[in-house]
Each structure stands twice: as C-alpha cells, then as structure tokens.
N, C-alpha and C positions, 0 to 999 in steps of 0.2 A: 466299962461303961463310960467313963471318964475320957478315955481316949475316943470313943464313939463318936462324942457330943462335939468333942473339940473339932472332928473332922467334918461333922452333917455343920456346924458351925462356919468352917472356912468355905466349902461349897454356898450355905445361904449368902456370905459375905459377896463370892463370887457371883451368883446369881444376880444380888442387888446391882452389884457394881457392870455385869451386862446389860440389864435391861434398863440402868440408868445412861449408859451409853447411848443402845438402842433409842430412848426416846430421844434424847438430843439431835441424832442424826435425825430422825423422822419429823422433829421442827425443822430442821435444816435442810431438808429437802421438801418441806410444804412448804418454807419461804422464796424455797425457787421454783415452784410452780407457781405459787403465788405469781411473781415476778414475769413468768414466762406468759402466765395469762395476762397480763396489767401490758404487757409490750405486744401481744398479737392482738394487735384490733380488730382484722377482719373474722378471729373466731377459727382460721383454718386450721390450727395446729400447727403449727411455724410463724418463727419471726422472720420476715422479710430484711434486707439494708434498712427501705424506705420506712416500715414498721420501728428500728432500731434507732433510727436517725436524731431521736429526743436525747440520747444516751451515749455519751463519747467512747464511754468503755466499754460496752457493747462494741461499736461502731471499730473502735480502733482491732478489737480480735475476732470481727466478723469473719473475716478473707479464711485468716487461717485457722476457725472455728468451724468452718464450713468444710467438710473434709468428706462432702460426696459432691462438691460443686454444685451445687443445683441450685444458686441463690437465697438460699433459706436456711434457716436454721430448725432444726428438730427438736425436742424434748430433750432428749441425751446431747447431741451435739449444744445448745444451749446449757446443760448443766456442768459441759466440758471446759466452757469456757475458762474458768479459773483457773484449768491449768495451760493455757495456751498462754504461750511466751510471744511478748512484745519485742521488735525489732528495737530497739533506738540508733537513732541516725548517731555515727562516730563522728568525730573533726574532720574535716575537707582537708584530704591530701593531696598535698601538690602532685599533679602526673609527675614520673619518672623523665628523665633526659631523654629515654631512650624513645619517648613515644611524645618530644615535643615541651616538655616542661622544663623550668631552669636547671644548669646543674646544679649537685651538692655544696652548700657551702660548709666551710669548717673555721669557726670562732668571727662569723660575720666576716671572711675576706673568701671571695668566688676560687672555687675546685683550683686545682692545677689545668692549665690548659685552657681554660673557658677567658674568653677576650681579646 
C-alpha cells in the first residue's frame, strides 16, 4: 500500500506541475492577443505596417514576420514574432582592390606594389 501511495503521490505532483505550466502559457498567450487586439485598429484581424508603426519592435521584424507577404500580419504570424531574428548592420568594409577599393595595407605602410 505504501508503495501505491508514493506512486498516485508523484503522478499528483506531476499533474500539479502540468497544469501549472499549462496556465502560465495561456496568460501568455492572452497577453498576446491582448497586444494583437490593442495594434489592429481597424478590427480586421491583422496588423498592417501602417497599424504597427507606433511600435519599433514590431516595425523592425515586420518584413521578415510576414512570411506569406501579403502586407499584414495574422494572429500566428504576429505571435511568431519573438522568434524572428533581427539583421544588424556589421562595420563597412572597405571594397576589395579587385573591384576598385584601396589595396591591403600591412602595419600602416601600402601592399607591395601599390604606388
């Protein structure tokens, strides 16, 4: 009996600890509807650019959140956002020699050859 209890015991444990998960997600996803309703103004069901536009972080993963192009955003595509990865601009490379830029210098005195 003892070993019965301990086992209906670790299943309750697990039970709690699903459906405590369970709720977290489902505030976590009524905060993003929340959000999705608060950005579609006109009511259609999507967020437009121009709807988004109050919103940088929006705005900056629209392009590549929009992943049926149709200018908008959808319910899912909108909750996809978070994971849609930002470009950031690198340093400006100088063009290569070969297509017009200076040559390589080495310890601040110009390439062999160059001058």
């Amino acid at each position: 009996m003892k070993g019965a209890t301990a086992c209906g015991m670790k299943r309750l444990a697990a039970l709690c600890i699903a459906l405590t998960a369970g709720g977290s997600l489902a505030q976590s996803q009524s905060a993003t509807d929340k959000y999705f309703d608060e950005l579609d103004l006109n009511g259609d069901g999507y967020v437009s650019i121009a709807e988004a536009a109050g919103n940088a972080e929006v705005v900056k993963r629209f392009d590549r959140g929009d992943k049926n192009r149709d200018g908008k955003l959808s319910r899912k595509e909108f909750a996809n956002l978070k994971n849609v990865k930002v470009r950031v601009a690198g340093k400006k490379k100088e063009p290569s020699a070969a297509v017009g830029g200076s040559a390589a210098k080495k310890n601040g005195k110009p390439a062999a050859g160059s001058q």
